[in-house]
N, C-alpha and C positions, 0 to 999 in steps of 0.2 A: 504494500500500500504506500511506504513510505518512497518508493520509487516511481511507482504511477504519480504520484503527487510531485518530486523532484522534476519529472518529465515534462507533468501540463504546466508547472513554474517557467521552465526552458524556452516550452511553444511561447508561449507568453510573452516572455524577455524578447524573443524571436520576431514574433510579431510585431514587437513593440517598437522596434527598431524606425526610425525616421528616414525619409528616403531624401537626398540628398542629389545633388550632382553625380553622386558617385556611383556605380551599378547597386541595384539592391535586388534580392531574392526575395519573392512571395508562393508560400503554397500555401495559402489560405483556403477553404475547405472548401472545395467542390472547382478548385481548379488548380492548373497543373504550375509545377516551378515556372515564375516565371523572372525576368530580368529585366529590371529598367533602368535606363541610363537617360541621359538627356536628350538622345537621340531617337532610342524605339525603343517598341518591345521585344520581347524574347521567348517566346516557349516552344515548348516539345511537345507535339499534338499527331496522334497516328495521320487526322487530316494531312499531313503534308508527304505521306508517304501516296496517296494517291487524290486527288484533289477532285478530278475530271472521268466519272465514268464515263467509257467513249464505247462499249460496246464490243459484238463479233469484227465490224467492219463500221467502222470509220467516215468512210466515201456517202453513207448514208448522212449522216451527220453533219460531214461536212463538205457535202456538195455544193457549193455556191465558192469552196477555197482552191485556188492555182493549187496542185497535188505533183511534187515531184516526187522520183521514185530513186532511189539509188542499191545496185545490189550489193551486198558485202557479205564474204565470204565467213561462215562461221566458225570460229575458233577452235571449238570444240567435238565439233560434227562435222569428220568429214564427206565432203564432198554435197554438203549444205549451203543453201544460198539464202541467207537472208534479204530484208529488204529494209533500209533505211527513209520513209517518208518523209518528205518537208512539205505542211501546208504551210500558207500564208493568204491574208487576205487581209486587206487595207492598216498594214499596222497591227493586226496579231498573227502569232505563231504560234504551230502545234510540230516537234517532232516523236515520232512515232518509229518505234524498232519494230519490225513484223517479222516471227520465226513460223515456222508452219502451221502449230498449234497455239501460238497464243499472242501477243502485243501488246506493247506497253509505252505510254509517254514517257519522253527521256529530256524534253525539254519543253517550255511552252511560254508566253508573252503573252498577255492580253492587254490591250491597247481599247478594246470599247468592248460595249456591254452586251453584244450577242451571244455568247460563252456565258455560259452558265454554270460555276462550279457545285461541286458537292453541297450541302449546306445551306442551297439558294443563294450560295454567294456570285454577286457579281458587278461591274462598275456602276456606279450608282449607286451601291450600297452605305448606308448613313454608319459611323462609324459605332455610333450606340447599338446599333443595330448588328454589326458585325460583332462587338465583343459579348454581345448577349446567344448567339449561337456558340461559341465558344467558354458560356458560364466565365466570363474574363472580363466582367463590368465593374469599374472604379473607377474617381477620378482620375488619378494616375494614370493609367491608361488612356483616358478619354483625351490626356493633353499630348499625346504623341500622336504624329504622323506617318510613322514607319512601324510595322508590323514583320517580324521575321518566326516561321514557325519551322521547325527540325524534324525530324524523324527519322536515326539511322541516319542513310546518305543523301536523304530528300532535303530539299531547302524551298519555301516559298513567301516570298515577299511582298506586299499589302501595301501599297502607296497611297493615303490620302491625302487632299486636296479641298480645305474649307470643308474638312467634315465628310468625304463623300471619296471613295473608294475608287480611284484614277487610274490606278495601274497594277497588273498585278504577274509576275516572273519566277515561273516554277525551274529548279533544275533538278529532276530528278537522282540524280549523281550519273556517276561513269560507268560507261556498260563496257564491260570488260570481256 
């Protein structure tokens, strides 16, 4: 008992901490570590390991996008050909790895609001409104402009602008 009690004294002190210029950590309850500095925020959200479900086939989805194709031979499997996609369409990007049985985003830009992320996230989106899909509502956060969320080797970055959700750049990591 006397350690249970030691423990929530700690959270406590923990919490209690003042946020400063300097980076500060928050896991206050019912969201994830996060880090704030003067410049953005910080967490680690499985969201950012896949952001964008896109489906069997893609071409559905995004048929109105310029679709390049590139073949690349697979590392692993020989005498395998994969295929490297690059859409684009006025200012946003989607690249797409395609092996025979499955594919996946490996990079992607969104520049306007036709992309539609997981979450109902998409540009346009009011920033209150973003961090309450994410249980990540506080003033602190509400005064930052930059949003950066991890996962693994995933990274995806949230740029607002007067409140409202302008840009947003996912890098899956490195496909090896």
């Amino acid at each position: 008992m006397r350690l249970l009690k030691s423990i929530g004294l700690f959270g406590l002190l923990l919490t209690g901490i003042s946020c400063t210029d300097k980076a500060k950590t928050d896991t206050s309850e019912n969201q994830q570590p996060t880090t704030a500095d003067k410049d953005q925020i910080v967490f680690e959200d499985s969201f950012a390991a896949e952001p964008l479900q896109i489906g069997q086939d893609f071409r559905d989805k995004f048929s109105d996008f310029e679709i390049k194709a590139e073949p690349i031979k697979n590392k692993y499997t020989a005498g395998q050909v994969d295929t490297i996609f690059t859409l684009t369409k006025n200012g946003d990007a989607l690249v797409i790895y395609k092996l025979p049985s499955t594919q996946f985003i490996t990079d992607m830009t969104i520049n306007s609001d036709r992309i539609v992320l997981s979450k109902n996230i998409r540009l346009g989106t009011s920033k209150t409104d973003f961090y309450k899909k994410f249980g990540q509502l506080d003033t602190v956060r509400l005064k930052k402009d930059h949003v950066h969320i991890w996962e693994t080797q995933s990274n995806i970055d949230f740029i607002f602008t007067a409140d409202k959700l302008s840009k947003i750049v996912w890098d899956g990591g490195e496909i090896d």
